[in-house]
Every structure is written in structure tokens, then in C-alpha cells.
TORTORRO-754103 format. One record per atom (N, C-alpha, C): residue number from 1; x, y, z; chain. Coordinates in Angstrom, 3 decimals. Layout:
<kolkes>
+------+----------+----------+----------+-------+
| rofi |       c1 |       c2 |       c3 | torpa |
+------+----------+----------+----------+-------+
|  NUM |        X |        Y |        Z |     A |
...
+------+----------+----------+----------+-------+
</kolkes>
This chain:
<kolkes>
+------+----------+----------+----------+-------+
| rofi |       c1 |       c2 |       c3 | torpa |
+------+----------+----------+----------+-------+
|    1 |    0.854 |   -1.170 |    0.000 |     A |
|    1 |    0.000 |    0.000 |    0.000 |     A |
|    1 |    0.902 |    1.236 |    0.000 |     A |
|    2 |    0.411 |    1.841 |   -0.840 |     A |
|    2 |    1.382 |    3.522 |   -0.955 |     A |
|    2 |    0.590 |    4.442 |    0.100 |     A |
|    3 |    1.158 |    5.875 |    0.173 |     A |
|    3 |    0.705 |    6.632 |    1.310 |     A |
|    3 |   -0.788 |    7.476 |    0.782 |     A |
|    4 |   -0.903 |    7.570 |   -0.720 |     A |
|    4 |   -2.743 |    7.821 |   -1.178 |     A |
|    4 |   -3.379 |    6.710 |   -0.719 |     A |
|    5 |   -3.475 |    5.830 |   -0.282 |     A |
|    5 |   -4.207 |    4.615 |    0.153 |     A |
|    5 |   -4.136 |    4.835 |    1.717 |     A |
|    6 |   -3.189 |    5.556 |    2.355 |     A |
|    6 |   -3.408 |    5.097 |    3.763 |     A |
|    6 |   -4.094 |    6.164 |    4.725 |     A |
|    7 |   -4.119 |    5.490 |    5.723 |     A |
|    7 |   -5.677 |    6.215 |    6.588 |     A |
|    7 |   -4.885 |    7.543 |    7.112 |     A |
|    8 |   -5.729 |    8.572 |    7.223 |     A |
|    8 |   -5.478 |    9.627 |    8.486 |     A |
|    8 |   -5.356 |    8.865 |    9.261 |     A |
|    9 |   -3.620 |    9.960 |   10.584 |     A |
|    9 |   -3.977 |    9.854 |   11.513 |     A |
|    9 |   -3.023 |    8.527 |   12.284 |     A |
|   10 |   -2.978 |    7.617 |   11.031 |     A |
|   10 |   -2.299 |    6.448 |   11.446 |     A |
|   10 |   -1.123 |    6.488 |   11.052 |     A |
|   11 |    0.030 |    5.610 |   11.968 |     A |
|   11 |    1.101 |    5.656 |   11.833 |     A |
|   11 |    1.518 |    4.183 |   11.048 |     A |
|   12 |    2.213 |    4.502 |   10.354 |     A |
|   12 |    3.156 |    3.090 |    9.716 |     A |
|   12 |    4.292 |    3.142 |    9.575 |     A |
|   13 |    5.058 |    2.498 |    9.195 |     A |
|   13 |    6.131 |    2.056 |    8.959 |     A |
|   13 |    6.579 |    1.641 |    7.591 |     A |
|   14 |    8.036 |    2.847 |    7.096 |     A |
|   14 |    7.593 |    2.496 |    5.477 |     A |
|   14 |    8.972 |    1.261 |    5.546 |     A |
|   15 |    8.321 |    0.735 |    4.224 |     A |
|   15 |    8.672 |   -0.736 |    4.023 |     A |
|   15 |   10.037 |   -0.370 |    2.424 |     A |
|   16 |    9.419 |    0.671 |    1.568 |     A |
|   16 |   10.586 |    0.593 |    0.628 |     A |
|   16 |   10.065 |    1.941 |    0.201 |     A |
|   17 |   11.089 |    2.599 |   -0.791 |     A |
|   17 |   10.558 |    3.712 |   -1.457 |     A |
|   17 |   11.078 |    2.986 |   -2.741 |     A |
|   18 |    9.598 |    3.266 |   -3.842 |     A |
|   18 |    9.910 |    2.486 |   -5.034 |     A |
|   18 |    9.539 |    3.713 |   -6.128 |     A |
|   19 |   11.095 |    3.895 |   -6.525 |     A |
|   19 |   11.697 |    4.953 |   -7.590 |     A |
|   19 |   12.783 |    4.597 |   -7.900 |     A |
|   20 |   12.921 |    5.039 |   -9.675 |     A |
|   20 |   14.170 |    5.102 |  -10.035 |     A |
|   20 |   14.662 |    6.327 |  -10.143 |     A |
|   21 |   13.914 |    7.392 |  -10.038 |     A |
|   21 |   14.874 |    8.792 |   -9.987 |     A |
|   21 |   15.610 |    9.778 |   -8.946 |     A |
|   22 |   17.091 |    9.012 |   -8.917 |     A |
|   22 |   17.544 |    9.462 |   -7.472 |     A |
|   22 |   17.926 |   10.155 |   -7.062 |     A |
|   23 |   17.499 |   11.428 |   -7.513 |     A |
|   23 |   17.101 |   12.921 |   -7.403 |     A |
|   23 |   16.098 |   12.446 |   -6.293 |     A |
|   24 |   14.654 |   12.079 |   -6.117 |     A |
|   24 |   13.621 |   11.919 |   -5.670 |     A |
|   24 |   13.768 |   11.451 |   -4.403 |     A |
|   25 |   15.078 |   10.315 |   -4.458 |     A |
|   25 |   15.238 |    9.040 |   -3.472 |     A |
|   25 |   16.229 |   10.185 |   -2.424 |     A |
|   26 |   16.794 |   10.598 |   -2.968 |     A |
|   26 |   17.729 |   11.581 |   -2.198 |     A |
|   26 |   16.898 |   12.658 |   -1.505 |     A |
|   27 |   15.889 |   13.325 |   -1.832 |     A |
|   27 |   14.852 |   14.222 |   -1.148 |     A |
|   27 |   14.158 |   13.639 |   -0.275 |     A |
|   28 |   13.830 |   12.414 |   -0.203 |     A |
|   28 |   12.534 |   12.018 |    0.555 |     A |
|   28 |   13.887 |   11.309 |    1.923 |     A |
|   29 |   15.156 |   10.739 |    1.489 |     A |
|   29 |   15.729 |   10.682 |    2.044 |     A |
|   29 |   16.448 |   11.973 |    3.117 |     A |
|   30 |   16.577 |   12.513 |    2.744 |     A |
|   30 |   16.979 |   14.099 |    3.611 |     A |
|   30 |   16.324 |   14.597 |    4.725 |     A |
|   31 |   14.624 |   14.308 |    4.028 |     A |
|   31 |   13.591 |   14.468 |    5.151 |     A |
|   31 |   13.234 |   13.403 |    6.297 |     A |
|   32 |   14.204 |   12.569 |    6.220 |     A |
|   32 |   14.135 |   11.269 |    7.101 |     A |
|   32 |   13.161 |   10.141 |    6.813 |     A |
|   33 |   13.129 |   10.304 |    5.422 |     A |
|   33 |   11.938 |    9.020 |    4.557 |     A |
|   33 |   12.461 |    7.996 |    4.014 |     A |
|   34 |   12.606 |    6.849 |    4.702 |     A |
|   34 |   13.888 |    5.915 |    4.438 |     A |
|   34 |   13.296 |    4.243 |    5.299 |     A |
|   35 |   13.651 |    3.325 |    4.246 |     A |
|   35 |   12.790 |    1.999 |    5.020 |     A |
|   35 |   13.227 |    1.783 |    6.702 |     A |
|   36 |   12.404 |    1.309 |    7.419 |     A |
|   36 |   12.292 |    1.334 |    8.392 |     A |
|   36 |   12.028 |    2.232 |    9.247 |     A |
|   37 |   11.676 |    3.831 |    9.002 |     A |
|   37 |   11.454 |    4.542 |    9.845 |     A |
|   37 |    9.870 |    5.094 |    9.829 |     A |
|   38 |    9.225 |    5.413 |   10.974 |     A |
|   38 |    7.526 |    6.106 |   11.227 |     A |
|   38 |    7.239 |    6.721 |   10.030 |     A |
|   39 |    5.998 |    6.829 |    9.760 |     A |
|   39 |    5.326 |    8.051 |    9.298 |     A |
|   39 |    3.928 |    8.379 |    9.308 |     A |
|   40 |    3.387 |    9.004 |    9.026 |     A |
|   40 |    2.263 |    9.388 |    9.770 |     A |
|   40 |    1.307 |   10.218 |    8.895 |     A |
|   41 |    0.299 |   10.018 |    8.026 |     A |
|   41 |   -0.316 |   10.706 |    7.479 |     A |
|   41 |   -1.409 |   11.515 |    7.684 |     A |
|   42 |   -1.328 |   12.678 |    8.414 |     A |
|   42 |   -1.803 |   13.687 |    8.995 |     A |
|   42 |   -3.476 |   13.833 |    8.106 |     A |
|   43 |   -3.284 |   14.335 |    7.401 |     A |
|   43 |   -4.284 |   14.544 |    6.257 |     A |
|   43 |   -4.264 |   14.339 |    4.773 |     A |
|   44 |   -5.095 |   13.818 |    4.263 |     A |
|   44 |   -5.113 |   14.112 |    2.575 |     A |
|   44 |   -5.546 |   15.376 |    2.061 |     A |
|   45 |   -5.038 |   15.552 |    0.535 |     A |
|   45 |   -5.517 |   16.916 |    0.383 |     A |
|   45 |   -5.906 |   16.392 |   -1.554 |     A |
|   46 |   -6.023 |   16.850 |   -1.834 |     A |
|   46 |   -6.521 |   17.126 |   -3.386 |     A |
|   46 |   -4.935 |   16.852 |   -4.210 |     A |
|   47 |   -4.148 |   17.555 |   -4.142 |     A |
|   47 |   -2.955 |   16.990 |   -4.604 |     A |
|   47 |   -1.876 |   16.867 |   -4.136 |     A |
|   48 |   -2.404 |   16.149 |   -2.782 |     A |
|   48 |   -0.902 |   15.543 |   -2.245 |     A |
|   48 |   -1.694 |   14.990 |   -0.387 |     A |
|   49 |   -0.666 |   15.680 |    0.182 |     A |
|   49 |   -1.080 |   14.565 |    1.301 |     A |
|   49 |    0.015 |   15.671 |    2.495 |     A |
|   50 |   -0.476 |   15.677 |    3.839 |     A |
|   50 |    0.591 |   16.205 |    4.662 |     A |
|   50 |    0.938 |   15.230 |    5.667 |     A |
|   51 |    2.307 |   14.601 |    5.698 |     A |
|   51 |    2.207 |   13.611 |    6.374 |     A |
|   51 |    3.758 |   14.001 |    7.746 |     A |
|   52 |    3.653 |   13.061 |    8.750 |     A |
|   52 |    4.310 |   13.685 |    9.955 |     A |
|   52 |    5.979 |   12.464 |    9.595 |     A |
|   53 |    6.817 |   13.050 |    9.653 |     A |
|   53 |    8.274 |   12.141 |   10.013 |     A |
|   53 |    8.828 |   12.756 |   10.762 |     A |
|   54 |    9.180 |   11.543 |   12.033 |     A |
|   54 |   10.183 |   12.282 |   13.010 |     A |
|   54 |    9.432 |   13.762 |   14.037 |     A |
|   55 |   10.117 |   14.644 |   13.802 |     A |
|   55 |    9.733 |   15.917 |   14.598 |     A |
|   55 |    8.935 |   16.984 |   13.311 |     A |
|   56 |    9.001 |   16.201 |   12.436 |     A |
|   56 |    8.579 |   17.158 |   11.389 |     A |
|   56 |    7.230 |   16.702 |   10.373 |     A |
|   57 |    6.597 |   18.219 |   10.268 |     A |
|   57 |    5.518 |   18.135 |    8.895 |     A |
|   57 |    6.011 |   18.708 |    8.006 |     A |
|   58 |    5.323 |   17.632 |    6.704 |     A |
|   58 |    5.919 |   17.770 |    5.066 |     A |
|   58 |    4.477 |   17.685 |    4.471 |     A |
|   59 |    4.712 |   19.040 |    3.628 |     A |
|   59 |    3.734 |   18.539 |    2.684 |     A |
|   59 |    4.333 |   17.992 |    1.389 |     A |
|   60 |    3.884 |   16.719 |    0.758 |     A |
|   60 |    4.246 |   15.916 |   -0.228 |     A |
|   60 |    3.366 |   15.798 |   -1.639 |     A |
|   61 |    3.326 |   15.897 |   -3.121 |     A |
|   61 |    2.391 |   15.943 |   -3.567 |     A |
|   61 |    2.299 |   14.435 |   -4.199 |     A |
|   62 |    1.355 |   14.046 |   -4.901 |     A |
|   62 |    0.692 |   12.663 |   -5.131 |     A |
|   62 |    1.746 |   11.532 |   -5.635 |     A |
|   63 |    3.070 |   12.134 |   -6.496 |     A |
|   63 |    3.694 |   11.376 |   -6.822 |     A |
|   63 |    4.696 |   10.846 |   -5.678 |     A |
|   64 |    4.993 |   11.862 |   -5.242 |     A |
|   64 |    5.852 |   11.719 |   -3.781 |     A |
|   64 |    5.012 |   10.587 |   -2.992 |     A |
|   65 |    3.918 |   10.485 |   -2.906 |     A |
|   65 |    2.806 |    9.351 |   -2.160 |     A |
|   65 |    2.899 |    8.426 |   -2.772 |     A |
|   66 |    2.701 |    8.270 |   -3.827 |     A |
|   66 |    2.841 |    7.055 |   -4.722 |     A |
|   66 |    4.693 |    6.103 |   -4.241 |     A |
|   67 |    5.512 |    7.188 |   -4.320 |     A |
|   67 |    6.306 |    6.345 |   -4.246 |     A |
|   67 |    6.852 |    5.394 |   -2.632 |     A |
|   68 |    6.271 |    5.792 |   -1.580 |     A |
|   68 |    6.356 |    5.607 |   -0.426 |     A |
|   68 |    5.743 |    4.198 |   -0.093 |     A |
|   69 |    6.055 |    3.340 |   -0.165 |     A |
|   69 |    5.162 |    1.879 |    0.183 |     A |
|   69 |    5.238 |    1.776 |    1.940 |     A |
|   70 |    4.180 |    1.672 |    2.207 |     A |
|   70 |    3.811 |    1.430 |    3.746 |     A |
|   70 |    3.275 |   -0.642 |    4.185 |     A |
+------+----------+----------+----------+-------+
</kolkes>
């Protein structure tokens, strides 16, 4: 399940980030988005999603969700 599929509110645990552009892998990495660590999807929005890592909120837009497997 990617992070457009997952519930407000709830926390998971991401399992892989599935991309080949590692431009992308390197950003989501920076923000502390990396297998094995929390995340937390605060709210959905229309094109994208605001979700919680660590001490921090990100807003992410749909492709960024897509690539996040929970």
C-alpha cells in the first residue's frame, strides 16, 4: 500500500521507497523518509497529502505518495 491509500492519523512504517529517480530518493531521504522509519499521514488533500516524520511536517504531492510503500 502507498501513502494515497493510507488512513489519516495512522502511523506506519515504510517498508521501501519504489523509484528510479535518485534525485527523488535523495529528497525524501533528507527528510528522514527511508525503510524502516515512522510516518504518519496527517491529512489528505486534493494533490498531495501532509504527512508527519520524526519531529517534522511535510507537505508531499501525489507522486511523492505514490512512491512511499507502507
Amino acid at each position: 500500500m502507498n501513502l494515497r491509500e493510507a488512513e489519516d492519523g495512522k502511523e506506519y512504517i515504510i517498508r521501501e521507497i519504489k523509484t528510479d529517480d535518485e534525485e527523488l530518493n535523495s529528497f525524501l531521504f533528507s527528510l528522514g523518509c527511508y525503510s524502516g522509519e515512522t510516518i504518519t499521514v496527517v491529512r489528505h488533500m486534493k494533490n498531495g497529502c501532509v504527512v508527519a516524520i520524526k519531529d517534522g511536517r511535510y507537505s508531499i504531492d501525489n507522486q511523492l505518495a505514490e512512491a512511499i510503500i507502507v
